[in-house]
Structure formats: structure tokens, C-alpha cells
C-alpha positions as a printed NumPy array, in Angstrom:
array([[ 0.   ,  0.   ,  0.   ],
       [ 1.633,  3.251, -1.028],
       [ 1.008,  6.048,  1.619],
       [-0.892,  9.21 ,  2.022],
       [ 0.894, 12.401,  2.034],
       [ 0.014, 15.465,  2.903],
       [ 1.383, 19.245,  3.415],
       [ 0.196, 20.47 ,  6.495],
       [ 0.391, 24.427,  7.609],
       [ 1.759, 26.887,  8.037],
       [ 0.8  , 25.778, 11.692],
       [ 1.681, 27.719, 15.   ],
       [ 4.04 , 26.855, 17.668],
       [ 3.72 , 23.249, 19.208],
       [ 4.926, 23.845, 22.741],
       [ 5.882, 20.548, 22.77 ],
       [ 9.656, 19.763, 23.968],
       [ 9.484, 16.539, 22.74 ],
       [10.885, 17.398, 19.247],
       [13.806, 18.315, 20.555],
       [14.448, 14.555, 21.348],
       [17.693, 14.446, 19.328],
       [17.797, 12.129, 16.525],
       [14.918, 10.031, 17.326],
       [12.418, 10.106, 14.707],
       [ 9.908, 12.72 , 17.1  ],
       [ 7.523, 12.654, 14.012],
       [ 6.285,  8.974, 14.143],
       [ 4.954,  9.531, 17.825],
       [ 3.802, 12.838, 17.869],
       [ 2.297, 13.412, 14.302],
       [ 1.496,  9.611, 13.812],
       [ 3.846,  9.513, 10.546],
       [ 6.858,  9.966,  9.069],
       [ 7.489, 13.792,  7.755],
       [ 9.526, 13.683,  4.708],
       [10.24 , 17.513,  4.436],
       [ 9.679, 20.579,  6.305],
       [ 9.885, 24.05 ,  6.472],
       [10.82 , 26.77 ,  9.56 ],
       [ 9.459, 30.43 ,  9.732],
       [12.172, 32.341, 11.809],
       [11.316, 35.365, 13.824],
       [12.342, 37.454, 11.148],
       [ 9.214, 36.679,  9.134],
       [11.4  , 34.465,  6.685],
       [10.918, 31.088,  5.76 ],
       [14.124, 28.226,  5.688],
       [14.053, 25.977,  3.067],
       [13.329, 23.092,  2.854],
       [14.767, 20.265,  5.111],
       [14.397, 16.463,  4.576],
       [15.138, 13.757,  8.161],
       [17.977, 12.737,  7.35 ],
       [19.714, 14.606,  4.386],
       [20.28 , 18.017,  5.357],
       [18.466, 18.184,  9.169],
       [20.817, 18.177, 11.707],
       [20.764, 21.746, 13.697],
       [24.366, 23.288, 14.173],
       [23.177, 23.636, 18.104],
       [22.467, 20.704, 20.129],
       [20.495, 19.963, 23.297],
       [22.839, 21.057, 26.153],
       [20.523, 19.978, 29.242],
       [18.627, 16.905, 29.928],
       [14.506, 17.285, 29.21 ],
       [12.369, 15.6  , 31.103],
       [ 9.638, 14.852, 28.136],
       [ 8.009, 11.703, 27.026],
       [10.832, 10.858, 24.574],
       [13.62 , 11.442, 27.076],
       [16.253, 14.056, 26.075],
       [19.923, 13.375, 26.455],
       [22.193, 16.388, 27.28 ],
       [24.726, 16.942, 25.248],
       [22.796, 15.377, 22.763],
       [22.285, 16.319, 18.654],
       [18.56 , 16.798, 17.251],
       [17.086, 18.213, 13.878],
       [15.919, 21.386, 12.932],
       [12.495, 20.818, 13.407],
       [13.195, 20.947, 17.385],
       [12.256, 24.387, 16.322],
       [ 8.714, 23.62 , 16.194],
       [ 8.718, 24.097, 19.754],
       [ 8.264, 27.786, 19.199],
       [ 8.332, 28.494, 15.591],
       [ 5.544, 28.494, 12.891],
       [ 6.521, 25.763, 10.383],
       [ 4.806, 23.043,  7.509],
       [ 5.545, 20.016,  6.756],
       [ 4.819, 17.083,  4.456],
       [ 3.586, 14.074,  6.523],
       [ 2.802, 10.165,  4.956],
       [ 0.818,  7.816,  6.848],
       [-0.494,  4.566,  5.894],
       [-4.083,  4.415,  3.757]])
């Protein structure tokens, strides 16, 4: 079965520290599939390109303390730019299973 994919946003702010859970795949648990791309609105008002899990993700900072989340967050630990969806608009393209 080939899945269904979807853009979804521009959507607020999540609020939710558990993206920042380094390089565990955050999206499977939280959005119930796997994003293949997304996008980050800074505070300037501009848009990033686009960023694909995986490729060209990795943020150039990394989680310096400990979270206590649902997906436990390591200090010292690397994540992926979309730990910025903890207080940045972004979109995203999502597939889930039909």
C-alpha cells in the first residue's frame, strides 16, 4: 500500500519539547507519521528551506541539558531542525499509511 501524504500548515508553535528529542524520529509519535520535508518560519518573518530527516536536518546547536519529556532528552545530545517547532511556525509534508 503506497502512503498518504500530505502538506500540512503553516501551523503555529507546538509547545511541545518533545521534538527536541535528538535524533529520534519525534515525528512517528507525535504526528502519527513519518514527515519527509519541512519548512521553519524564523522570527524574522522568513521562511528556511526546505529540510528532509535525514539529508540536510541536523541543527548546528544541540540539546545542552537533559529534558524531562516523554521521549527522554539526552544532554549533550544532537537533534534536527524541526526541534524548532517548539516555538516556531513551520509546515511540513507528513505520509501515513491508507
Amino acid at each position: 500500500m503506497q502512503p498518504k501524504c500530505t502538506l500540512v500548515g503553516p501551523r503555529a508553535r507546538t509547545n511541545d519539547c518533545r521534538w527536541h528529542a535528538g535524533l529520534d524520529m519525534a515525528d512517528q509519535i507525535i504526528e502519527g507519521g513519518r514527515i519527509i520535508a519541512y519548512k521553519i518560519q524564523w522570527f524574522s518573518g522568513a521562511w528556511s528551506g526546505w529540510f528532509v530527516p535525514g539529508l540536510n536536518d541536523l541543527d548546528i546547536k544541540f540539546n545542552i541539558y537533559a529534558s524531562k519529556c516523554t521521549l527522554a532528552v539526552k544532554a549533550q545530545s544532537l537533534r534536527r531542525w524541526w526541534s524548532y517547532f517548539y516555538d516556531h511556525n513551520h509546515e511540513f509534508i507528513i505520509c501515513k499509511p491508507n
